[in-house]
C-alpha positions as CSV (number, residue, x, y, z in Angstrom):
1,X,41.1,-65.6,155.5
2,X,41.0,-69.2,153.9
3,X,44.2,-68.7,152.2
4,X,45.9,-67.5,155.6
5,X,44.8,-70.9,157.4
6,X,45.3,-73.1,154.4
7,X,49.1,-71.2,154.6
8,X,49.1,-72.3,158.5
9,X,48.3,-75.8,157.8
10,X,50.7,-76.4,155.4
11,X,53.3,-75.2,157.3
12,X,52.3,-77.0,160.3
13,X,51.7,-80.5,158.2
14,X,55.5,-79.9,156.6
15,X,57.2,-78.9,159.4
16,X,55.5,-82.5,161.4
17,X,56.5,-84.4,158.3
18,X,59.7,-83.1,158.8
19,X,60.3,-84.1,162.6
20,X,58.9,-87.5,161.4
21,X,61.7,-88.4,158.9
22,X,63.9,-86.7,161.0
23,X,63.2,-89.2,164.1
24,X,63.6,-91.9,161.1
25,X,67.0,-90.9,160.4
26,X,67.8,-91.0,163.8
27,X,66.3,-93.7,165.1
28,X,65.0,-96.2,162.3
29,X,61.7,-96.8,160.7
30,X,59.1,-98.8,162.8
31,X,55.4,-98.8,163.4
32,X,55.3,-95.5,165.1
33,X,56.9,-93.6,161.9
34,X,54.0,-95.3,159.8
35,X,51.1,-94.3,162.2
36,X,52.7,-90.9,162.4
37,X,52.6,-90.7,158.5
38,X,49.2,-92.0,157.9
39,X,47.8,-89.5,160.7
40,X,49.9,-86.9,159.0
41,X,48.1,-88.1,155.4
42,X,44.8,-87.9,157.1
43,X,45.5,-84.1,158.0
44,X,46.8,-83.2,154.6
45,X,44.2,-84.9,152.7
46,X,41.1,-83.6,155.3
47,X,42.4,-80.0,156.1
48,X,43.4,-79.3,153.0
49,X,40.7,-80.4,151.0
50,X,38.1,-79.1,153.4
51,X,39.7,-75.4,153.0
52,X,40.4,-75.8,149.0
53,X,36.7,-77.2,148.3
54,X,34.5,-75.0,150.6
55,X,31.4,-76.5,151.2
56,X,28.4,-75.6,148.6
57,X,25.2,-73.2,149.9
């Protein structure tokens, strides 16, 4: 079941990191793009990590 929501997480990070660059190319790069990327970071690194490294009994 961990691999199944680690697989939904990802998908769901890339496909925001997508929209993000995509808003970029459309409308620039300001302060909004870098908050949206360090919240984006904080998923990746948190979620990810949490689900990889299950915590120890």
């Amino acid at each position: 079941m961990r691999q199944v929501v680690l697989l939904v997480v990802l998908v769901a990070i890339v496909g925001l990191a997508y929209l993000t660059l995509a808003a970029v190319a459309n409308g620039g790069f300001d302060i909004l793009t870098v908050l949206s990327l360090l919240v984006l970071a904080l998923f990746a690194f948190g979620i990810v990590g949490a689900l990889i490294h299950p915590p120890q009994e």
